[in-house]
C-alpha positions in Angstrom: 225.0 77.4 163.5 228.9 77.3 164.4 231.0 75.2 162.5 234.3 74.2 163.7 235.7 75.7 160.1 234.6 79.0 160.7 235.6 81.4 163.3 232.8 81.2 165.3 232.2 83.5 168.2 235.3 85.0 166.5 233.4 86.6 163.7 231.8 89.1 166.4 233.6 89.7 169.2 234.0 93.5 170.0 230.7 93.9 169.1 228.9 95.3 171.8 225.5 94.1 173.4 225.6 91.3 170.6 226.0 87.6 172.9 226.9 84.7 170.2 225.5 81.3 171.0 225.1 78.0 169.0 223.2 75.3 168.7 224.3 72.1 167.2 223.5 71.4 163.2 223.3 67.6 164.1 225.3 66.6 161.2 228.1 64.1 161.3 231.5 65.0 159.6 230.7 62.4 156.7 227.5 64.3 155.9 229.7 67.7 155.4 231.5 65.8 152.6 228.3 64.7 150.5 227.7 65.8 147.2 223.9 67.1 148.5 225.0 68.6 151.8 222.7 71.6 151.4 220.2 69.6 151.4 221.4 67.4 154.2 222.2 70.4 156.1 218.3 71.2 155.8 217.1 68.1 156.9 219.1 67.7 160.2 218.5 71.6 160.8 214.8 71.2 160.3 214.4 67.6 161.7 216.9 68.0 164.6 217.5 71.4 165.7 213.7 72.4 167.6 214.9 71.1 170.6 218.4 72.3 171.3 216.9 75.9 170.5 213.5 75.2 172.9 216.3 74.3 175.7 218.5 77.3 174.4 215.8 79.9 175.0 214.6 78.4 178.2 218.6 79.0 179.8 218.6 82.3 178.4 215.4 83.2 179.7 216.4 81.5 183.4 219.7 83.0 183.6 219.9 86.0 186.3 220.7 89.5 184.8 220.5 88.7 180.9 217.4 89.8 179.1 214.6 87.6 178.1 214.3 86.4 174.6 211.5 89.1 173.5 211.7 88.4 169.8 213.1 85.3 167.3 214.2 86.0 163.7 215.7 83.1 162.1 216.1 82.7 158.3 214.0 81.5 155.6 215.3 78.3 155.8 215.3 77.4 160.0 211.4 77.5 159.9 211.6 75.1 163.1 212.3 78.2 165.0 209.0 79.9 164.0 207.6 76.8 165.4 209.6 76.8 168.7 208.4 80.6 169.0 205.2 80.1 169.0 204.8 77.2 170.9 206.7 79.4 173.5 204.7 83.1 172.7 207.3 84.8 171.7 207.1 87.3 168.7 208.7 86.4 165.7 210.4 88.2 162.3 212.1 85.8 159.2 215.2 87.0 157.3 214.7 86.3 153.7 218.3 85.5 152.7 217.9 84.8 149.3 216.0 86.9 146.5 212.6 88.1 146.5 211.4 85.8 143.3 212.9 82.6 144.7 210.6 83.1 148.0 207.6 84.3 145.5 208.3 80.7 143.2 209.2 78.8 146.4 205.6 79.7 147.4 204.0 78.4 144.8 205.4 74.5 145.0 202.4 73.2 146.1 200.4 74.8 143.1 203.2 73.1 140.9 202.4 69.5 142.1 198.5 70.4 141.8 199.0 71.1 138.3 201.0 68.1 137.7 204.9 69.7 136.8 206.3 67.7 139.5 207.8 65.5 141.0 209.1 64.5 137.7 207.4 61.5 135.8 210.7 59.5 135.8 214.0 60.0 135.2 214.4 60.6 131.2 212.8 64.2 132.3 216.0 65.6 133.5 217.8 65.6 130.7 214.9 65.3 127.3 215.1 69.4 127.8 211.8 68.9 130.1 212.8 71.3 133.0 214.2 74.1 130.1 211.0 74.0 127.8 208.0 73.7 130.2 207.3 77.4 130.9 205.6 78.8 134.2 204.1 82.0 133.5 201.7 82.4 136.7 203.6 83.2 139.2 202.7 86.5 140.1 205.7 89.2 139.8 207.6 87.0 137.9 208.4 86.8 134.4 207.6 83.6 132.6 210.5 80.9 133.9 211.5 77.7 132.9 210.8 75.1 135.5 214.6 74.4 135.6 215.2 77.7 136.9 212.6 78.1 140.0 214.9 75.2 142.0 216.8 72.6 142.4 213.9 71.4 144.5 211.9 70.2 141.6 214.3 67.8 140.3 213.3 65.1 141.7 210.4 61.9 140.6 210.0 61.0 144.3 207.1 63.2 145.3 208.4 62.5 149.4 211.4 64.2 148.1 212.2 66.4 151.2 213.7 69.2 149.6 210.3 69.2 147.2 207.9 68.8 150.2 210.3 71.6 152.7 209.6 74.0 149.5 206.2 73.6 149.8 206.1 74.1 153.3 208.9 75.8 154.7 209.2 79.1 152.5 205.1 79.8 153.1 205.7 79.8 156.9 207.5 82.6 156.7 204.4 84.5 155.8 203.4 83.5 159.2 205.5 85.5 160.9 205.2 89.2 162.2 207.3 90.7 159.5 209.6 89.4 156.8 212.9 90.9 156.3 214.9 90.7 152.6 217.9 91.1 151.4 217.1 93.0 148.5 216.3 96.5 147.5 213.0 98.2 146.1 214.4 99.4 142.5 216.0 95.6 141.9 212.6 93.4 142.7 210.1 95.7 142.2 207.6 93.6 140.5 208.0 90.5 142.5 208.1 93.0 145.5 204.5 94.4 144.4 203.1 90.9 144.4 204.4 89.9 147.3 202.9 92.7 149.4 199.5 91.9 147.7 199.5 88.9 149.9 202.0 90.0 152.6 201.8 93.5 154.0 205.0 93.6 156.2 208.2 93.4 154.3 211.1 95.5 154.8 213.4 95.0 152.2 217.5 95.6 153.4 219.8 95.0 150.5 222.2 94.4 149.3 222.7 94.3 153.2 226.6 93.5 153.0 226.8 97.3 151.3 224.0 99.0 153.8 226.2 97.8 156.6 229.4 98.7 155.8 227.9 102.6 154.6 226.6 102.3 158.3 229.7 101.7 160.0 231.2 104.4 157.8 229.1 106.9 158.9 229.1 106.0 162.3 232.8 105.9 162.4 232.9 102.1 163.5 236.4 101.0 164.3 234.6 97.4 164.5 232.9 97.1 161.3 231.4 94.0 160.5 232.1 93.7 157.2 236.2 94.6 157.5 238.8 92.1 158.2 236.0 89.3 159.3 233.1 90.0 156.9 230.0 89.0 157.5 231.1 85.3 156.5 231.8 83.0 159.5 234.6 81.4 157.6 238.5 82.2 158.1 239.5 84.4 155.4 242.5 85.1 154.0 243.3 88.9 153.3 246.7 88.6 151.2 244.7 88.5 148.4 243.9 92.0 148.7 247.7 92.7 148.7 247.8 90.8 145.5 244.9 92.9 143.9 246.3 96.1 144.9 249.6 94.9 142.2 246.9 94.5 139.1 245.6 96.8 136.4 241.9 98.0 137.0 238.9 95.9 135.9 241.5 93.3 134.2 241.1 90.5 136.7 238.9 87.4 136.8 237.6 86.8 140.8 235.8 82.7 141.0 234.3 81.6 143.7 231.6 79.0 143.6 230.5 80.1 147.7 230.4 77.8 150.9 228.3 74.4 149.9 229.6 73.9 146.2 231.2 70.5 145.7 233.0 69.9 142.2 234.9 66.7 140.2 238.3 66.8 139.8 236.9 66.8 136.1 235.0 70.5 136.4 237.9 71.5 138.6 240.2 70.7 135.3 237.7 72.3 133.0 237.0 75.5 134.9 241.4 75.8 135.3 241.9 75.3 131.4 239.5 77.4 130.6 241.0 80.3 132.6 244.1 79.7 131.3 243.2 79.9 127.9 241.3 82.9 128.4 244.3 85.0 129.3 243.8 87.1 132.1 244.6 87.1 135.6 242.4 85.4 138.1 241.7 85.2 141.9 240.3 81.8 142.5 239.2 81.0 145.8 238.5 77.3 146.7 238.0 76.0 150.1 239.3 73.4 151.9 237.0 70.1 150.8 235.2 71.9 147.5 236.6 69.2 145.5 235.9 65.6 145.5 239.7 64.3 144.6 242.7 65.9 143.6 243.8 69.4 143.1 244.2 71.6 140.3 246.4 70.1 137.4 250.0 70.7 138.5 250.6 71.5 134.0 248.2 74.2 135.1 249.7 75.8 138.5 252.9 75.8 136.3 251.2 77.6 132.8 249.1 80.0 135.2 252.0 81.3 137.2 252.4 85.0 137.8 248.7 86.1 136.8 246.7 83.6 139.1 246.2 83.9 143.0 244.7 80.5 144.7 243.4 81.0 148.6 240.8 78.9 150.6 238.6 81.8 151.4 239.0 85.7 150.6 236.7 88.9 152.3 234.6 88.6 149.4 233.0 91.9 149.5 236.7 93.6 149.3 237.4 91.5 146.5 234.2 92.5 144.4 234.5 96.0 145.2 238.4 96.4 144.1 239.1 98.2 141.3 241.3 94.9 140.1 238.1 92.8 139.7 236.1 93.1 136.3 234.5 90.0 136.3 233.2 87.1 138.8 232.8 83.5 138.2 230.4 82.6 140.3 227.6 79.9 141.4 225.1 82.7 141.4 224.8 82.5 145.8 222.3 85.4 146.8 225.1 86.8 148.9 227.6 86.8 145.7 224.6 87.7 143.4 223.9 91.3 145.7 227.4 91.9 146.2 228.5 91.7 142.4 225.6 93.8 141.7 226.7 96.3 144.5 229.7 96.5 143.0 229.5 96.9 139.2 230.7 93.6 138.4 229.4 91.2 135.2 229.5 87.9 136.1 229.9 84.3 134.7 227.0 82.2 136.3 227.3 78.2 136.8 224.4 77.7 138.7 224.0 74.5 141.1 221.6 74.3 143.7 218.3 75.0 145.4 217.3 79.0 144.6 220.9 79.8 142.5 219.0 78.9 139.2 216.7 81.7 139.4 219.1 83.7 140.5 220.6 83.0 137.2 217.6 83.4 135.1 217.6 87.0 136.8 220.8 88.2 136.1 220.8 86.6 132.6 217.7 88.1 131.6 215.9 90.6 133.7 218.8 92.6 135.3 221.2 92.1 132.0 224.4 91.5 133.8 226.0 88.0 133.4 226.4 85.1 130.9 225.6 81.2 131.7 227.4 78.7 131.2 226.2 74.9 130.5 225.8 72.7 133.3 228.4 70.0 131.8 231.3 72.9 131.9 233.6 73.0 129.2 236.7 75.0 129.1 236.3 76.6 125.9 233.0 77.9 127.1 234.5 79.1 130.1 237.3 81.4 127.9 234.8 82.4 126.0 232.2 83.6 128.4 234.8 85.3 130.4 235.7 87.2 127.8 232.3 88.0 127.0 231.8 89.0 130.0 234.3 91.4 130.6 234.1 92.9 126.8 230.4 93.4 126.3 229.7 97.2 126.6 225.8 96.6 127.5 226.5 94.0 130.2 228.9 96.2 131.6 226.0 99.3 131.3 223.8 97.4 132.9 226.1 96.5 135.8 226.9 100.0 136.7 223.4 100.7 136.0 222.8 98.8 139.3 225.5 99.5 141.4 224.5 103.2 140.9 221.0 102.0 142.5 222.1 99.6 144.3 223.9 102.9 146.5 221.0 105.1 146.2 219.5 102.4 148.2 221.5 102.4 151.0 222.1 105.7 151.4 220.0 108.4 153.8 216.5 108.8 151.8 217.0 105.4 150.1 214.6 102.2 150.3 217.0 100.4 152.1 218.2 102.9 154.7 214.7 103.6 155.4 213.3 100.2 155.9 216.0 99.3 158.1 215.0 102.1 160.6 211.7 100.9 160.4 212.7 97.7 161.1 214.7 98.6 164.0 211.8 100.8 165.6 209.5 97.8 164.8 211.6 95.5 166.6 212.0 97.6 169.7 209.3 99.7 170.0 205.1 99.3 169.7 203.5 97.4 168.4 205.8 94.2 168.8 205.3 91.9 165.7 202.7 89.4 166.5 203.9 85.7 166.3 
């Protein structure tokens, strides 16, 4: 998908042999403002978008001198090109983009509405501590989880939910496919991984892939690496931020970003801003154009904050988490942010919001031992505290280097990452060809 926010075509150009093309996303500019417009974004893509790509492929395939389409690999969540493929014969491969355990619970939606967990019985259940005290402990490779945590997805009493029945659906169809690609690495998962491959042979696992690109472009010498000045986000960043990191003392500054979809009250807004002020330390605080519903941060608060705070719409995120400035990240707990804080060495602070960021979460929290959560209903002195927390804990701050010390074993020659992607890449253009 192009949006007209992002740069587009932009984000790649210079690269060569790659042709950018887009399809429409089929939603209006009132549906980009909505408080669910994930989930809107997954219903137009999945309800809308079979036909512009069955018209796509059939141009690209018609027009003189360009390849035909030999393969399709869409993500996790555009399972409408799976269908589109094989309808038309043409092999397939799924990127993953999230983690391995939010496919493994994902997969197992149906068997929570078999055993009667959801859709909930009424309303009451989302806040009588329902979704935190009814344990799952059968999903295999997973640790026992609190419903809460597999998804957004089960939230919901209307069993037609679409989000609910997609889950139940959508993330299975990827088993379908000739291989499944994700963005993860071998040491981090390896449970969930183990489990997985008991059902599904072919996975090549790539991750954090933001960190196995970048070491690729470095040792290629690649004067048009993907993950410099444009990132591998389509959205416009802004790089003075970097300048401004480059004036701070290492691992003293606070980076918050709650990612692309997150939309917040001017009431969080305020509550998230005090309670960085009264924490203390310098913060990099990225919020895009539209994240909040209202007004702006509290101008009492631009004026208190001055000289140890940095506001920008968008930032290189990657740079950011891997300068030496940065010892903590305020995040939404994003897959992307997730891999990229882990790559790095940085705790976090975890609000989490929507669809698989919960067990992302419950991950960090508790299995990887890297981050602090705060309460859904934010509250600034939580905020200060956790923060704090955060960046003064010894063990968290262990554990974090723990993983980014696997996390580059990964991706280097030899490592689970760097191998599987070569595999990938022979898979994909050599014999046999995945089967659709």
């Amino acid at each position: 998908m192009s949006h007209k926010e992002t740069e587009g075509a932009g984000a790649v150009r210079g690269r060569d042999g790659f042709r950018f093309e887009a399809i429409p996303d089929g939603l209006s500019d009132a549906d980009r403002s909505k408080q669910d417009y994930g989930q809107s974004l997954l219903v137009s893509t999945t309800t809308r978008c079979a036909a512009p790509l069955r018209d796509l492929i059939a141009r690209l395939n018609g027009t003189p001198g360009v390849p035909p389409v030999t393969c399709v690999l869409p993500t996790g969540l555009m399972t409408f090109a799976l269908s589109v493929a094989r309808e038309l014969g043409i092999p397939t491969m799924v990127f993953w983009c999230a983690g391995a355990a939010s496919l493994m619970a994902y997969m197992r939606t149906r068997e929570l509405r078999e055993r009667g967990y959801v859709p909930l019985k009424d309303q009451s259940f989302l806040t009588n501590g329902y979704l935190d005290n009814t344990i799952i402990d059968w999903i295999p490779g997973v640790p026992p989880i609190s419903l809460g945590d597999i998804s957004s997805f089960v939230r919901t009493t209307d069993p037609d939910d679409f989000g609910l029945r997609f889950s139940e659906s959508g993330p299975s169809n990827c088993t379908k496919a000739g291989a499944l690609i994700v963005n993860t690495f071998e040491e981090l998962d390896a449970d969930v991984l183990a489990a997985l491959r008991s059902e599904y042979a072919r996975v090549y696992t790539v991750g954090p892939l933001g960190s196995l690109l970048q070491h690729s472009a470095a040792a290629a010498d690649d004067s048009n690496d993907l993950t410099g000045s444009t990132g591998l986000s389509l959205w416009k960043q802004d790089a003075e931020c970097l300048a401004w990191l480059d004036t701070q003392e290492p691992r003293s500054v606070v980076y918050v970003n709650f990612g692309s979809h997150t939309l917040m009250t001017p009431e969080q807004l305020a509550e998230f801003a005090w309670g960085l002020a009264a924490n203390g330390r310098a913060f990099l605080w990225s919020i895009r154009d539209g994240a909040v519903r209202g007004s702006g941060l509290p101008p009492a608060f631009v004026a208190e904050t001055a000289g140890r705070c940095h506001v920008t719409a968008w930032c290189p995120q990657e740079q950011v988490v891997r300068h030496p400035a940065v010892g903590c990240f305020l995040t939404h707990n994003g897959w992307n942010s997730t891999c990229e804080s882990l790559a790095a060495g940085v705790p976090m602070v975890c609000w989490p919001g929507f669809a698989d960021q919960y067990t992302n979460c419950k991950y960090a929290c508790e299995v990887w031992g890297v981050r602090v959560r705060l309460d859904a209903e934010v509250r600034r002195e939580q905020v200060a505290a956790h923060v704090r927390e955060a960046m003064g804990s010894e063990e968290i701050k262990a554990c974090a280097a723990r993983w980014k010390a696997e996390a580059s074993a990964a991706i280097c020659p030899g490592g689970s990452s760097y191998e599987n992607l070569l595999s990938l890449v022979r898979a994909l253009g050599g014999s046999p060809n995945p089967k659709a």
